[in-house]
TORZA-211901 format. One record per residue (C-alpha): residue in three letters; x, y, z. Coordinates in steps of 0.02 Angstrom, whole numbers, plus 50000, padded with zeros to 5 digits. Example, Ala and Ser with C-alpha at 12.3 -4.5 7.8 and 13.67 -1.06 7.14 Angstrom:
2
ALA506154977550390SER506844994750357
//
This chain:
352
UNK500665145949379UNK500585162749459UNK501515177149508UNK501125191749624UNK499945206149568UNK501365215149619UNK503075206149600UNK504655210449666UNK505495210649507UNK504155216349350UNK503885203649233UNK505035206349090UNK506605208549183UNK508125201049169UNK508795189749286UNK510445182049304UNK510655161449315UNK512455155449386UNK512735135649338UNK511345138349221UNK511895119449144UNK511465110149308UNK510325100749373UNK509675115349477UNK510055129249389UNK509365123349229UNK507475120849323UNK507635139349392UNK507915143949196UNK506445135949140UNK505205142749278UNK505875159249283UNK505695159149089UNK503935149249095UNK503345166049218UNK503605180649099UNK505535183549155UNK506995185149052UNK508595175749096UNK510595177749074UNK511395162449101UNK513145160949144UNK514185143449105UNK516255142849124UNK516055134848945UNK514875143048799UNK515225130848676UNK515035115048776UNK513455119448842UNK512825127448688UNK511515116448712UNK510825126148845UNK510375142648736UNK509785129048594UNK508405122948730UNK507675139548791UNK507895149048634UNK506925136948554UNK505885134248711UNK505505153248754UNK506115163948582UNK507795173648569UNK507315188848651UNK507045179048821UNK508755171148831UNK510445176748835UNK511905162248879UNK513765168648924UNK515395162948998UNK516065165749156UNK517635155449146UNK518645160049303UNK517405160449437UNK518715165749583UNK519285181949484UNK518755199849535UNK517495206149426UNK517245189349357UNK515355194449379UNK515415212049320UNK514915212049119UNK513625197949145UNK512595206949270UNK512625222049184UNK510685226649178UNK509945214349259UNK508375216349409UNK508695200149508UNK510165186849521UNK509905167749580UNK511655161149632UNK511855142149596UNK513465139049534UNK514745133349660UNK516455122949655UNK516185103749720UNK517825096649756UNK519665099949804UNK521115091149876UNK520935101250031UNK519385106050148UNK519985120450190UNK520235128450027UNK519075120149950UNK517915131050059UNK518555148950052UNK518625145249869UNK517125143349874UNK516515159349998UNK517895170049865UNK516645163749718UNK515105169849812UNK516045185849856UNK516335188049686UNK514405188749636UNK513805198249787UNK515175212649753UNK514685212149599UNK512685213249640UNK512945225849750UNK513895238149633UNK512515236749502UNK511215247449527UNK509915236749438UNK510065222749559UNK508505221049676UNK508405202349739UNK509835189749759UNK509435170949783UNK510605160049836UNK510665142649806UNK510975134749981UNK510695112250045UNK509655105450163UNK511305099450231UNK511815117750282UNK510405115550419UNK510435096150465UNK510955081550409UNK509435074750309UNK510295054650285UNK509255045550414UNK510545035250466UNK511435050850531UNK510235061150600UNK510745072050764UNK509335084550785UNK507635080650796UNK507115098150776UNK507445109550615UNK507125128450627UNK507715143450541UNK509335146350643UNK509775127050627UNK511565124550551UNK512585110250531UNK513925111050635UNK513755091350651UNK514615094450448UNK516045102750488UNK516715094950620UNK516695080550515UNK517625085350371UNK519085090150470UNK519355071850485UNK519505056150374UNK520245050350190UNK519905061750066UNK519515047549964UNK518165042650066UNK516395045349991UNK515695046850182UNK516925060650197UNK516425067450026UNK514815069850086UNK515305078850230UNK516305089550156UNK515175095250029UNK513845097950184UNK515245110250279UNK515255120850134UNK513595121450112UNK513485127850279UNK514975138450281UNK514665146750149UNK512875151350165UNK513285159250327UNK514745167650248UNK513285175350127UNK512125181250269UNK513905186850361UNK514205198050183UNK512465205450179UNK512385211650366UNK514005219850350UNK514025226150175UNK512175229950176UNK511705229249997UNK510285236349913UNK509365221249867UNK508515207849963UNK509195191349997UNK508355176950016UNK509165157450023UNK508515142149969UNK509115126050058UNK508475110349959UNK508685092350009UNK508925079749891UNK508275084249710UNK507505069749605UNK506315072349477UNK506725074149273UNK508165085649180UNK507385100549076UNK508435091048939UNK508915073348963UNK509975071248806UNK511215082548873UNK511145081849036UNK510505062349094UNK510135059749261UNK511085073049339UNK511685075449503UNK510485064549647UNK509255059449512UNK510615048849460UNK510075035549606UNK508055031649553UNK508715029949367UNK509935014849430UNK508705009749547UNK507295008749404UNK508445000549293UNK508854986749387UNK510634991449411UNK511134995249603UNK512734991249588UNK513275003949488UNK512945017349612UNK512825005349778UNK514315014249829UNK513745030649835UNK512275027549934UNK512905015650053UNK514215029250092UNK513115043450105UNK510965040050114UNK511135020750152UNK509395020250207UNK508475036050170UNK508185052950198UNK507385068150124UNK506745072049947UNK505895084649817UNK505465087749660UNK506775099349565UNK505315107749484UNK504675113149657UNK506335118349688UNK506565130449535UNK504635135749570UNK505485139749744UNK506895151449678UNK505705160249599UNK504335162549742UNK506295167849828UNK506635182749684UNK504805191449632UNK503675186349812UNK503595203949898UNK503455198350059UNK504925183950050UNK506245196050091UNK507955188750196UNK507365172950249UNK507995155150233UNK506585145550112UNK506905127250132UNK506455113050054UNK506505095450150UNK504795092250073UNK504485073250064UNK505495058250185UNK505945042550115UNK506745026150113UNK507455018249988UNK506235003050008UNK504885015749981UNK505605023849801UNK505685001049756UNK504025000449828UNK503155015249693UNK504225008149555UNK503334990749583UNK501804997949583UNK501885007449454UNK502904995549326UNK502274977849394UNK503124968349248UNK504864976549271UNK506074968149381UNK506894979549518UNK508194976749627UNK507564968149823UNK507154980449977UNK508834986650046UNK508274999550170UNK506944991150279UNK505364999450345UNK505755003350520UNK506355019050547UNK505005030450474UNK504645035250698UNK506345044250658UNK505865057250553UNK506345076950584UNK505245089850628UNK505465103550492UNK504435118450539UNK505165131550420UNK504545118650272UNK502755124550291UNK503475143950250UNK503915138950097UNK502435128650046UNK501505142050071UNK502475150849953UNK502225134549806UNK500255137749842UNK500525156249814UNK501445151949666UNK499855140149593UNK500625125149663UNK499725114449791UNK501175110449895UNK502705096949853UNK502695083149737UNK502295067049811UNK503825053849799UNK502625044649660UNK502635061149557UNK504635064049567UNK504885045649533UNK503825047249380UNK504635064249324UNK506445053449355UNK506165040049246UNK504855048349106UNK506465044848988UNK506885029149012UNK504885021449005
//
């Protein structure tokens, strides 16, 4: 692991976590903490995640970790006490689902608001990361894939024209939804920053699907996307067939959580990352391929048969801005992304 000579943010600061308790959020905790930082995290509920404080405390010492609530995310000034002080802020938190699109998505832009008003009126704050999707740029499911080309001005427009239509009971439409905002309301932050013209840098991070282990799998099992190798290693597709047939029925793009948090932080304390878009396709697959690594590497468990098939791997995108941000891994110690064998590993390390 390294950091800069010269960081953006001196070792020793504090920086502020939203949706510390994630899947996400969580991993940027732990590698910010693992570098020399210090780290606030906020939760809408202290004493349900007091777990959270229990890990890092123990983990990195009291004096490295403060956790507090933020229970109304939409209010003014939500923000305002738990940034007090603090050098950089990595935004992951957001608000996943709501009866309607539409308000589902300027709640959503009204949360990030929130944070960025309150950034900008602390004088402490020099770097704001902002925790973006894959799915703001393209669609990554490779079923559904419209562009062949990704660059940094790519957005998914594809996404929102979408969720305009549909059940809102339908998990394709879930998907799609989630995607708009994504995209939405990343451009909504870059929209914020060149009118308001804050005095920190801003940098986003747009991952694709995160597999890979939880910092703490007691608490929070297979969270979010990791979810799917878990079934998939334990034999039991049908209990989240569903979900993928609806949304990645035959594959798409991957990485490694870890790379991701190692990615927010490259985001906050590299000097030259300063208002880009750091994204983080990192690895294709198929489904058939995750079956195909379990096999090898467990040859006396059963798994479930190939569902995806192996012949659409000539259909893969062309990601240019993904070699920006391995650069920034390698300047960070890191070689480049995990292989699919590694995050597959890290998945199921709890369950071997």
């Amino acid at each position: 692991m390294a950091i800069s000579e010269t960081p953006a943010l001196p070792l020793g600061s504090w920086v502020l976590v939203t949706g510390i308790n994630g899947l996400v959020g969580s991993h940027v905790a732990d590698q910010l903490l693992a570098h020399g930082y210090r780290v606030r995290g906020t939760v809408r509920n202290v004493q349900r995640c007091a777990w959270v404080g229990d890990l890092f405390r123990r983990k990195y010492g009291d004096d490295a970790f403060q956790l507090v609530q933020v229970e109304d995310l939409l209010l003014p000034g939500a923000f305002d006490e738990a940034i007090k002080g603090v050098s950089g802020v990595v935004h992951v938190a957001t608000i996943l689902q709501g009866p309607d699109p539409n308000e589902l998505f300027a709640a959503i832009q009204q949360l990030d608001r929130n944070l960025l008003a309150s950034a900008a009126a602390e004088p402490s704050v020099k770097r704001f990361v902002y925790t973006s999707s894959a799915q703001a740029a393209s669609t990554i499911a490779l079923d559904d894939l419209v562009d062949k080309r990704v660059t940094s001005e790519s957005w998914n427009e594809v996404a929102i024209r979408k969720a305009e239509t549909g059940s809102p009971s339908d998990q394709k439409r879930y998907f799609d939804v989630y995607s708009a905002s994504k995209t939405l309301s990343e451009r909504a932050v870059w929209d914020w920053v060149e009118q308001h013209k804050p005095g920190f840098v801003t940098n986003t991070v747009l991952p694709s699907m995160c597999f890979g282990a939880s910092v703490d799998p007691e608490h929070q099992g297979h969270a979010s996307t990791s979810i799917w190798p878990a079934a998939i290693f334990k034999n039991d597709l049908e209990s989240v067939r569903a979900g993928i047939n609806s949304t990645i029925p035959i594959g798409a793009y991957c990485v490694d959580v870890k790379d991701v948090g190692l990615l927010h932080v490259a985001g906050l304390t590299n000097p030259a990352a300063q208002n880009e878009r750091l994204f983080a396709y990192a690895q294709p697959f198929l489904w058939s391929d995750v079956i195909d690594v379990f096999r090898k590497l467990f040859p006396s468990r059963e798994f479930p048969e190939d569902f995806s098939g192996q012949d659409h791997k000539a259909n893969w995108l062309e990601v240019e801005p993904d070699r920006r941000s391995e650069e920034l891994l390698r300047e960070m110690g890191k070689p480049g992304w995990s292989s699919l064998k590694q995050m597959m590993m890290a998945n199921v390390s709890d369950l071997v």
